[in-house]
Backbone as a chain_set.jsonl record, in Angstrom:
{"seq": "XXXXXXXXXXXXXXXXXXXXXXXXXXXXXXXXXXXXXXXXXXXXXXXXXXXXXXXXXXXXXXXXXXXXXXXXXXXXXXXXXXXXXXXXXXXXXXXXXXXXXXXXXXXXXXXXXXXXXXXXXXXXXXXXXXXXXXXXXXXXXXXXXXXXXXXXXXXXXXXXXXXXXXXXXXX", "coords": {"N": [[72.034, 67.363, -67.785], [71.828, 64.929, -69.868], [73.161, 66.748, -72.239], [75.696, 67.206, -70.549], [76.19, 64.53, -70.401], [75.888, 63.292, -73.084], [78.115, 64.933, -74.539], [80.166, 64.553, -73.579], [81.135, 62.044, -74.969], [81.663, 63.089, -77.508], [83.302, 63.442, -80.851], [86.334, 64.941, -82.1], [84.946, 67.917, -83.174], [87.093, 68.597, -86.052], [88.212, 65.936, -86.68], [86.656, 64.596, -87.585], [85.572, 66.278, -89.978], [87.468, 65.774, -91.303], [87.359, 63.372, -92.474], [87.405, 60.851, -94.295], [84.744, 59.701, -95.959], [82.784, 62.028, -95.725], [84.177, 64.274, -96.246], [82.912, 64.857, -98.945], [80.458, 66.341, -98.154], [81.404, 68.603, -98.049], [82.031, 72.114, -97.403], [79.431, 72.503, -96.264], [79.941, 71.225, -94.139], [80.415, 73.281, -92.127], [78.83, 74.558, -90.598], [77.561, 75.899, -87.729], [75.265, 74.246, -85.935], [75.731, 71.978, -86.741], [77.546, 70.28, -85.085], [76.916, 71.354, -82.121], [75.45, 70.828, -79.061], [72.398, 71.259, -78.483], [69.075, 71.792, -77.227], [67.371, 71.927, -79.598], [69.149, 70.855, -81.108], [69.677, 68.016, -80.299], [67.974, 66.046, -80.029], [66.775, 66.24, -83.054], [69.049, 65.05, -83.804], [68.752, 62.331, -82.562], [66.689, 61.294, -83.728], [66.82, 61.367, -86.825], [69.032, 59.806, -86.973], [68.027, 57.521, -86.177], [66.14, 56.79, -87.418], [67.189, 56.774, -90.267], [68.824, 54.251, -89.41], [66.578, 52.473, -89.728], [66.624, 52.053, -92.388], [67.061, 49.403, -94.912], [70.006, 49.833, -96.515], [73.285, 49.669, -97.528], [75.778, 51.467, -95.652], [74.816, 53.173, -94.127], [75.436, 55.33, -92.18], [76.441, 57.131, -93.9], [74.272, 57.76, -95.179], [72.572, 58.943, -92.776], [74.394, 60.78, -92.17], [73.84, 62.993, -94.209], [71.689, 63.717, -94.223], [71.427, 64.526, -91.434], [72.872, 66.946, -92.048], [71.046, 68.261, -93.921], [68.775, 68.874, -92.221], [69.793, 70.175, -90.21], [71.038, 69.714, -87.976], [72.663, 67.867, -85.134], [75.743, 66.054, -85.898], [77.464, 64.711, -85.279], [75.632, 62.422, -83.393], [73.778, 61.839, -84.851], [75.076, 60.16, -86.285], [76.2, 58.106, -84.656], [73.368, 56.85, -83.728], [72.938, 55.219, -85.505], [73.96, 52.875, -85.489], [72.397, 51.128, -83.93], [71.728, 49.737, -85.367], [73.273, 46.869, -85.857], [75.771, 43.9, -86.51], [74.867, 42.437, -84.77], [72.361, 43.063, -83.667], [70.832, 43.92, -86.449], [69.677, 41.223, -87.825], [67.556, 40.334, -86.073], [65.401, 43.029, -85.894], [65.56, 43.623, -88.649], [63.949, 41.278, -89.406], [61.744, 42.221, -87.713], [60.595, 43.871, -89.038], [59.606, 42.696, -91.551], [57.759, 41.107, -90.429], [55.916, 43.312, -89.547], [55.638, 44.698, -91.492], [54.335, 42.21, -93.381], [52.098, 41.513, -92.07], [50.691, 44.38, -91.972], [49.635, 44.288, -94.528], [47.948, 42.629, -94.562], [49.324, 40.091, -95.195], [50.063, 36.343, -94.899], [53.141, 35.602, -92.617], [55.683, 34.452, -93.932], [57.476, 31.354, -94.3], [61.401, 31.206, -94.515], [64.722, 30.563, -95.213], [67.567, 31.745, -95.703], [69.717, 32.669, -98.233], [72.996, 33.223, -98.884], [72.936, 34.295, -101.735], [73.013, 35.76, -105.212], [70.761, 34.819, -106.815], [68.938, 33.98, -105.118], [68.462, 36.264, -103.338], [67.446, 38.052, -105.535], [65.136, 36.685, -106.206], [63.604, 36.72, -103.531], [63.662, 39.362, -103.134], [61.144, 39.234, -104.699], [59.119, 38.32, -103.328], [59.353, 38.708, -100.564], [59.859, 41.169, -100.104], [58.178, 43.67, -100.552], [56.956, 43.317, -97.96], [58.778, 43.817, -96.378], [59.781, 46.153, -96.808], [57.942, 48.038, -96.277], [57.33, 47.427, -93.707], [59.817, 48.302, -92.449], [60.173, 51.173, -93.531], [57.659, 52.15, -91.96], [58.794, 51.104, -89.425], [60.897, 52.72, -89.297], [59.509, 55.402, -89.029], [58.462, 55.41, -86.951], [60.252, 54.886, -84.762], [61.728, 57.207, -84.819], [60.377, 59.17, -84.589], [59.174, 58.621, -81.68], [62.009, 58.124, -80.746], [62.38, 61.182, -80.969], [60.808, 62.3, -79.524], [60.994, 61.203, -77.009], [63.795, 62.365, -76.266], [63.776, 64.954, -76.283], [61.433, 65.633, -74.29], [63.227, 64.461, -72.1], [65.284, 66.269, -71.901], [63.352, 68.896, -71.351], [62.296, 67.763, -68.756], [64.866, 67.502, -67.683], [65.918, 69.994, -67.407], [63.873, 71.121, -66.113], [64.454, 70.093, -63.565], [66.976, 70.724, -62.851], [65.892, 73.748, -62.049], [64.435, 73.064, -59.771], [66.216, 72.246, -57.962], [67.946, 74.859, -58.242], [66.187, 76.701, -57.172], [65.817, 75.019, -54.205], [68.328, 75.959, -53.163], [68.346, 78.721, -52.922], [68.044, 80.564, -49.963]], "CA": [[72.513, 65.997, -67.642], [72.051, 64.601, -70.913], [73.915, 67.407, -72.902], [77.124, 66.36, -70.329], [76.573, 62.586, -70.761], [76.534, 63.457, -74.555], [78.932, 65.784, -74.807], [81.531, 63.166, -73.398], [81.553, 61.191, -76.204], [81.686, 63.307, -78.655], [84.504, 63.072, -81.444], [86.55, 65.711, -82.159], [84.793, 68.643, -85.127], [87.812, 68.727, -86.753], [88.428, 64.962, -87.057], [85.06, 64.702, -88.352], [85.428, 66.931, -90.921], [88.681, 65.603, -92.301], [87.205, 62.057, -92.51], [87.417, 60.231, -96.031], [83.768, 59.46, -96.351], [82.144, 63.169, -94.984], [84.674, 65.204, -96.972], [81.71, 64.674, -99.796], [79.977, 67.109, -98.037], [82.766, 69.842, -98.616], [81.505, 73.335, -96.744], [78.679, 72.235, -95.742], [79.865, 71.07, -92.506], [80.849, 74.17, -91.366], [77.62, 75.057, -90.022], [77.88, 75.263, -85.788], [74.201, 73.538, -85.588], [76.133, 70.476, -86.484], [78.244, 70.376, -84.133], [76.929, 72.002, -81.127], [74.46, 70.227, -78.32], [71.396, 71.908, -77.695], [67.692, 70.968, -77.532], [67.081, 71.255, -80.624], [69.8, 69.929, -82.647], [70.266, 66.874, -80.425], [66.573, 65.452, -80.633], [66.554, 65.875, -84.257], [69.736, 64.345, -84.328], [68.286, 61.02, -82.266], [65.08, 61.063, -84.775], [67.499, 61.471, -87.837], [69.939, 58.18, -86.67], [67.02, 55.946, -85.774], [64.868, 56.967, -88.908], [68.88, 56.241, -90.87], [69.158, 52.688, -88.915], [65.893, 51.342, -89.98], [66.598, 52.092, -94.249], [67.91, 48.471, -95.26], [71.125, 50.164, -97.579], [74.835, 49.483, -96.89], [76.479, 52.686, -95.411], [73.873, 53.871, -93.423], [76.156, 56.187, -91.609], [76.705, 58.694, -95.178], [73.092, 58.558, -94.864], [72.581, 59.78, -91.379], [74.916, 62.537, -91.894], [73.474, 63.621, -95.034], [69.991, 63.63, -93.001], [71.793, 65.493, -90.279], [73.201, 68.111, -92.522], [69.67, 68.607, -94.589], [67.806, 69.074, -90.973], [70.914, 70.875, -88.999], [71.038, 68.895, -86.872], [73.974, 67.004, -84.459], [76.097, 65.24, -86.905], [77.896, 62.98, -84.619], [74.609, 62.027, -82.767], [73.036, 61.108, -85.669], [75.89, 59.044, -87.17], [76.505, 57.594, -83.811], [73.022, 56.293, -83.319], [72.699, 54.323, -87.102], [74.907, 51.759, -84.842], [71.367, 50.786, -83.532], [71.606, 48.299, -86.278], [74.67, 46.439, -86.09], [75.284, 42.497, -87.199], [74.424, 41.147, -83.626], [70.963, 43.619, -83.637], [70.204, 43.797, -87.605], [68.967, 40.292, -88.202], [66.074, 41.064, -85.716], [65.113, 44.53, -86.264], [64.868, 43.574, -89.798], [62.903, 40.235, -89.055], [60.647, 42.898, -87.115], [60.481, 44.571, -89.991], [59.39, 41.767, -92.493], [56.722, 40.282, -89.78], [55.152, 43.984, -88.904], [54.92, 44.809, -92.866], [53.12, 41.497, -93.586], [50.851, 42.113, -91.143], [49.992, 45.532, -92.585], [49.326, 43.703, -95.615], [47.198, 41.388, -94.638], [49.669, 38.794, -95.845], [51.19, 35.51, -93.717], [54.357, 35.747, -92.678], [56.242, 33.376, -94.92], [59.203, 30.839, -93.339], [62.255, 31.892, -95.414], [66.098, 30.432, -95.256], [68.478, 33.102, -96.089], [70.931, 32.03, -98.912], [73.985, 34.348, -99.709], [73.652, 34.334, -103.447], [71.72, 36.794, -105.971], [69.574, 34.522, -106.909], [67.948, 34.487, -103.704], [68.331, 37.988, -102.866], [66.407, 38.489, -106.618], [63.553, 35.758, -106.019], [63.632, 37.02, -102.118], [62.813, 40.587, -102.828], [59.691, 39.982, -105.446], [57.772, 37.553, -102.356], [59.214, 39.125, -98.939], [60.872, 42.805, -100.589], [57.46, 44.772, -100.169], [56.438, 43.449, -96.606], [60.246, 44.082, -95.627], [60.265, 47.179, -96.635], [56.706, 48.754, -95.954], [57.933, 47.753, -92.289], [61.081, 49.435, -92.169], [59.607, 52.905, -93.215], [56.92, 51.856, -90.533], [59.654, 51.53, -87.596], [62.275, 54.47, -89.316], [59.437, 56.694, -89.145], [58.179, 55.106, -85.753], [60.9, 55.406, -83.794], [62.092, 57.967, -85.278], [58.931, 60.151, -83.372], [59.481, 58.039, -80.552], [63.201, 59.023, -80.299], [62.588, 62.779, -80.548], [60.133, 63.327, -78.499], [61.477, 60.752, -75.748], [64.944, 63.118, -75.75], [62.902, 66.367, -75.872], [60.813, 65.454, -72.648], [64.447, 63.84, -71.183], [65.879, 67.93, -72.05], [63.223, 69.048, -70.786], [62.908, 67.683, -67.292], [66.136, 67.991, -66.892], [65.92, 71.559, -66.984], [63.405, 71.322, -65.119], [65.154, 69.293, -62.578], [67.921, 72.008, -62.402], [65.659, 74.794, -61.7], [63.842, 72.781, -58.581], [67.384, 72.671, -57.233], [68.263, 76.132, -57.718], [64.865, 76.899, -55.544], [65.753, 74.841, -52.505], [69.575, 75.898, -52.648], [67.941, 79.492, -52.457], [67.301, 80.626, -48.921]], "C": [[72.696, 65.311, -68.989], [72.712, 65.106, -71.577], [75.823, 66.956, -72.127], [77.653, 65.109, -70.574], [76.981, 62.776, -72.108], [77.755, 63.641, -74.951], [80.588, 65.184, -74.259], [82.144, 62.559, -73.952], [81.519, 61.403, -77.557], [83.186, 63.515, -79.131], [84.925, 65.048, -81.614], [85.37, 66.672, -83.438], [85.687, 68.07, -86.46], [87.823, 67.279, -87.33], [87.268, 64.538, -88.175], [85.115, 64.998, -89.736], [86.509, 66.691, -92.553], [88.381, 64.325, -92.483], [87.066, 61.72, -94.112], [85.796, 60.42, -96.339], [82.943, 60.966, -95.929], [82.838, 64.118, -95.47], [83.907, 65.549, -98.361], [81.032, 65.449, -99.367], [80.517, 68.658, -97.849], [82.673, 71.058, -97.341], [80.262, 73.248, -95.41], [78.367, 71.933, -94.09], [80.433, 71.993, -91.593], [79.843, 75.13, -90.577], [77.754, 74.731, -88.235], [76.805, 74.132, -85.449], [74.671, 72.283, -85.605], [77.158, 69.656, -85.573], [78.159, 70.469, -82.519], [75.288, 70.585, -80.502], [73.839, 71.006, -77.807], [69.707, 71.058, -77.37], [67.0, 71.511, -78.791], [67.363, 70.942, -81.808], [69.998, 68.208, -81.937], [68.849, 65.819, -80.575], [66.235, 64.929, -82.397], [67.342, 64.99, -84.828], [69.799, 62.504, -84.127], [67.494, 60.74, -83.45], [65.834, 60.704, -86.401], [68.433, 59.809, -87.697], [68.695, 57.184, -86.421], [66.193, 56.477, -86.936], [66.138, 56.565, -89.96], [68.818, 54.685, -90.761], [68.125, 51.695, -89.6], [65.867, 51.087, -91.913], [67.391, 50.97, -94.37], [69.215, 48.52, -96.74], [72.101, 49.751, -96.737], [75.386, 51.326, -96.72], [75.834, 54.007, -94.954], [74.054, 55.118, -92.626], [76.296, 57.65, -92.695], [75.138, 58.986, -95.142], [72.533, 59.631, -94.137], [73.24, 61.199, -91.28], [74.275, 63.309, -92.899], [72.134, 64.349, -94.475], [70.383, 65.282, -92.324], [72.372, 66.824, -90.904], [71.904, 69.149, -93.367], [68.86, 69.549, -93.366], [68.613, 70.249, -90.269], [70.393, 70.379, -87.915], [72.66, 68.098, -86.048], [74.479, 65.947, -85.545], [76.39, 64.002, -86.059], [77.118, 61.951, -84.427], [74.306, 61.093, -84.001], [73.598, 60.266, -86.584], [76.039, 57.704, -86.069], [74.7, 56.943, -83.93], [72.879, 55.027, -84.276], [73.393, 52.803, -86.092], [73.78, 50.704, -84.449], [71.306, 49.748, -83.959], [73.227, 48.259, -86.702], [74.52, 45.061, -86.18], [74.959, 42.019, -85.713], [72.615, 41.608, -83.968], [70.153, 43.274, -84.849], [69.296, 42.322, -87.916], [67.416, 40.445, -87.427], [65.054, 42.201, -85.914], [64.68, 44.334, -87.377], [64.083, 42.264, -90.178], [61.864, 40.87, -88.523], [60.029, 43.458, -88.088], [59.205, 43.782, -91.1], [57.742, 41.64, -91.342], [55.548, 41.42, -89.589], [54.792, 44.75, -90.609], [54.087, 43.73, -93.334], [51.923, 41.574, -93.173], [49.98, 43.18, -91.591], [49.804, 45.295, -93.611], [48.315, 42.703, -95.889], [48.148, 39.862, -95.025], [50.319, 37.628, -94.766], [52.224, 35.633, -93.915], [54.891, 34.534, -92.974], [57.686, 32.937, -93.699], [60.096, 30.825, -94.522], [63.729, 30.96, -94.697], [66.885, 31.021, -96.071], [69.479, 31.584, -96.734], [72.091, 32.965, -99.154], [74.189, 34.37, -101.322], [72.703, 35.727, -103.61], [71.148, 36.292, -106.473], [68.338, 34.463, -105.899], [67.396, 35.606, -103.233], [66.782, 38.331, -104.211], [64.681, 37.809, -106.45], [62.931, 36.221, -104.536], [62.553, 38.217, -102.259], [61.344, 40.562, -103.726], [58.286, 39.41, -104.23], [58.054, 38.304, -101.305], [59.332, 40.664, -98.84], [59.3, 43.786, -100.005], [56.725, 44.717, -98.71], [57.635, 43.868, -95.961], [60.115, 45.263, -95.515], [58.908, 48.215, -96.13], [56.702, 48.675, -94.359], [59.484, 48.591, -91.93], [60.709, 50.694, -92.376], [58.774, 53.176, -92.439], [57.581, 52.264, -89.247], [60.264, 52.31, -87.677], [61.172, 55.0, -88.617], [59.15, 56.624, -87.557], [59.132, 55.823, -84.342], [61.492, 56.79, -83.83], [61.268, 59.458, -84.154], [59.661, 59.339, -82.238], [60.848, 58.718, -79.881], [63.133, 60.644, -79.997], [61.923, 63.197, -79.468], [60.775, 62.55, -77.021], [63.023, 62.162, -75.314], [64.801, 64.684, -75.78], [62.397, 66.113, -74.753], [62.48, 65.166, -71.75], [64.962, 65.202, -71.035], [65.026, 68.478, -71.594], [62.874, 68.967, -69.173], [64.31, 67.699, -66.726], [66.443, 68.925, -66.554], [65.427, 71.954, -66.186], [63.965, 71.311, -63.288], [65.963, 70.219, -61.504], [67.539, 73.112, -61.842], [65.134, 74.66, -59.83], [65.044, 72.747, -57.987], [67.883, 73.895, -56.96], [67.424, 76.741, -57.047], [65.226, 76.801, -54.302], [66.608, 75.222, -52.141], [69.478, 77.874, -52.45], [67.993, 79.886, -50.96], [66.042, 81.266, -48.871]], "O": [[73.877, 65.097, -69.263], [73.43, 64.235, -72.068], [76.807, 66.583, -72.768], [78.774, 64.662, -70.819], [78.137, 62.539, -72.456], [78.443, 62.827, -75.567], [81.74, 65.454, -74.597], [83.346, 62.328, -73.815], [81.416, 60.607, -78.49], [84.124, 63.703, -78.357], [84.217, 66.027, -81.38], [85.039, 66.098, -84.475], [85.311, 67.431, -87.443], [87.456, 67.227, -88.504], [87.303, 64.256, -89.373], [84.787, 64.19, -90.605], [86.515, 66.998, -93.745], [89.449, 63.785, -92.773], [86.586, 62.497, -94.937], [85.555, 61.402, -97.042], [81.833, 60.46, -95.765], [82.274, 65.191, -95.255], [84.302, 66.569, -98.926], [80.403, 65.78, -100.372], [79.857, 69.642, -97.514], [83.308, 70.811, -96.315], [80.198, 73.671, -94.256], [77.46, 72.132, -93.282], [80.875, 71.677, -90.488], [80.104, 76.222, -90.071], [77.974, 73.657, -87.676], [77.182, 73.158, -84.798], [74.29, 71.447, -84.786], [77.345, 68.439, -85.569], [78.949, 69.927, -81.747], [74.532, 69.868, -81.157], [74.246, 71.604, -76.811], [69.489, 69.847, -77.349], [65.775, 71.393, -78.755], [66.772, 70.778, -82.875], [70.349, 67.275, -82.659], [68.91, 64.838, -81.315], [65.751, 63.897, -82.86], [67.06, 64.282, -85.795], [70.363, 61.659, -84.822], [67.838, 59.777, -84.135], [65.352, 59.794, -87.075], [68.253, 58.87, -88.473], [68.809, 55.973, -86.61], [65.095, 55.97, -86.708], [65.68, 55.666, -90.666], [68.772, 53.945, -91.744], [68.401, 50.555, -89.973], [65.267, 50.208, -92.532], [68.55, 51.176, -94.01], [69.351, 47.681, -97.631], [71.97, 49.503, -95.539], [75.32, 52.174, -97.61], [76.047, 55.201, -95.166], [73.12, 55.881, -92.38], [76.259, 58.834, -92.359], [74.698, 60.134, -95.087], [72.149, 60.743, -94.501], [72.925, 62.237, -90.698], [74.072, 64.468, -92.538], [71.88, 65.553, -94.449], [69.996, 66.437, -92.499], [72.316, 67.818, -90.18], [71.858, 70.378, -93.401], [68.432, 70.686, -93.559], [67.998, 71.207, -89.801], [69.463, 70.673, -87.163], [73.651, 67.916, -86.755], [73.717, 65.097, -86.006], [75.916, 62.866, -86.039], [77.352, 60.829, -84.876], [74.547, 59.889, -84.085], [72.985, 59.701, -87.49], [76.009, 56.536, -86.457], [74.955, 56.005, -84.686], [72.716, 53.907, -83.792], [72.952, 51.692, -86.384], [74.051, 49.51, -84.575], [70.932, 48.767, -83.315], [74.002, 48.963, -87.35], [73.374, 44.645, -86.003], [74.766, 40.803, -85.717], [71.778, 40.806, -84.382], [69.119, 42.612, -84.764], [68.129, 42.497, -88.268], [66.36, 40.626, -88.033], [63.858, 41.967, -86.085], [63.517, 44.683, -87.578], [63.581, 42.226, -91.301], [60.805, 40.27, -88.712], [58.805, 43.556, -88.004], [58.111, 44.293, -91.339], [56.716, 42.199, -91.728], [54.39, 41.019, -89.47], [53.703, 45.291, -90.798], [52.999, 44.114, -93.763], [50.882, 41.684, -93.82], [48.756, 43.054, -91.634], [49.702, 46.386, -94.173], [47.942, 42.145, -96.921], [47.626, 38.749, -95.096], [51.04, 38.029, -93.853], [52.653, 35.785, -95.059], [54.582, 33.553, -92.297], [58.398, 33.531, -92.888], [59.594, 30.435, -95.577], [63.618, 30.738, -93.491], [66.832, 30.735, -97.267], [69.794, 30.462, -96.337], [71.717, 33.692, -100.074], [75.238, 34.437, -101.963], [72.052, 36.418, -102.825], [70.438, 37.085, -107.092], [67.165, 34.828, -105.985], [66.259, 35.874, -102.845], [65.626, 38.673, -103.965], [63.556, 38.298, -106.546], [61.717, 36.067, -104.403], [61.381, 38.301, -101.891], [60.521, 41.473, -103.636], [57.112, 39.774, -104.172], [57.027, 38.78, -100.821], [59.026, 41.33, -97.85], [59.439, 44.552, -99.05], [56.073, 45.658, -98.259], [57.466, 44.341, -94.837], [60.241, 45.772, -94.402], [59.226, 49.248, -95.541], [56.21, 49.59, -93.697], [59.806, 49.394, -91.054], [60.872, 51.467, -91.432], [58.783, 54.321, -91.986], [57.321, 53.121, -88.402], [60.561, 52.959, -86.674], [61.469, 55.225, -87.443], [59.5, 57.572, -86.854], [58.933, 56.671, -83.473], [61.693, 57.406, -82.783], [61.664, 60.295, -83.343], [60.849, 59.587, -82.031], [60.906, 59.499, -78.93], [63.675, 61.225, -79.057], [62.204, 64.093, -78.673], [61.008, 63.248, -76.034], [63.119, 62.708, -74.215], [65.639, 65.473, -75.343], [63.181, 66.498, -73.885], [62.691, 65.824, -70.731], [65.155, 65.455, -69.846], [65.659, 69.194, -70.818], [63.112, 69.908, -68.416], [64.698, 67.876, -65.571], [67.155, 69.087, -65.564], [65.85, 72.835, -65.437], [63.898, 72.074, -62.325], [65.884, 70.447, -60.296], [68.358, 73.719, -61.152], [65.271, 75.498, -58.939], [64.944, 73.565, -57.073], [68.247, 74.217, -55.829], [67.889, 77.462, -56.163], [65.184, 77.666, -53.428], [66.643, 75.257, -50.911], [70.435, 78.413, -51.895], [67.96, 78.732, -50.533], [65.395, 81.276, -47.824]]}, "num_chains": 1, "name": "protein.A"}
């Protein structure tokens, strides 16, 4: 079940491969593991996109594949989930971030108004930068577990699933 739901929405190889930003990885992507849906390239490739989503860089996606090519793992998957954090989601996720690193710091969580300059950004990261980010490698690595093993157990009962059917359809 999951490998068909997947396997639905996946993009072409080829397109993939000829993409502007992923042609940087030259050969490399000629490996089947990245490509192919099994149990256990597409797990790694959930764990790999949600451990990607929570790193606060721009272009989180060259990450993810780089990830996914290091591991062999599902490329698409793991480019496709980085989406996790997108501008409606990101402002929370990385407010979760900030509030669940203070915490592990012992420190209060500070009230903050976002400015778009670089002076802000510079004065920003020396007071909020190490609770921000000591939570984000917190929830990458978090969910990150979380994701694999949730879509490992989901692969396997499903297999399971399949076999209790081929039993009763037995006589």
């Amino acid at each position: 079940m999951p490998k068909k739901f997947i396997a639905k929405w996946m993009p072409n190889p080829q397109t993939l491969k000829d993409h502007k930003h992923l042609k940087m990885f030259g050969d490399k992507l000629q490996k089947p593991n990245l490509w192919s849906l099994n149990r256990h390239s597409a797990p790694g490739a959930i764990a790999v996109g949600l451990f990607a989503a929570w790193i606060p860089i721009p272009f989180q996606m060259v990450l993810a594949a780089a990830l996914a090519i290091m591991f062999h793992v599902n490329l698409p998957v793991a480019v496709a989930m980085v989406w996790v954090t997108n501008p409606i989601t990101m402002p929370f996720m990385f407010y979760l971030a900030y509030l669940l690193g203070a915490q592990l710091l012992g420190q209060p969580a500070q009230h903050f108004a976002f400015e778009a300059s670089w002076q802000w950004l510079s004065s920003s990261l020396n007071t909020f930068g190490p609770a921000f980010l000591l939570g984000c490698g917190v929830l990458a690595c978090a969910s990150a577990l979380v994701g694999y093993l949730a879509i490992t157990n989901l692969w396997k009962y499903s297999i399971m699933f399949k076999w209790q059917q081929r039993k009763r359809r037995l006589p």
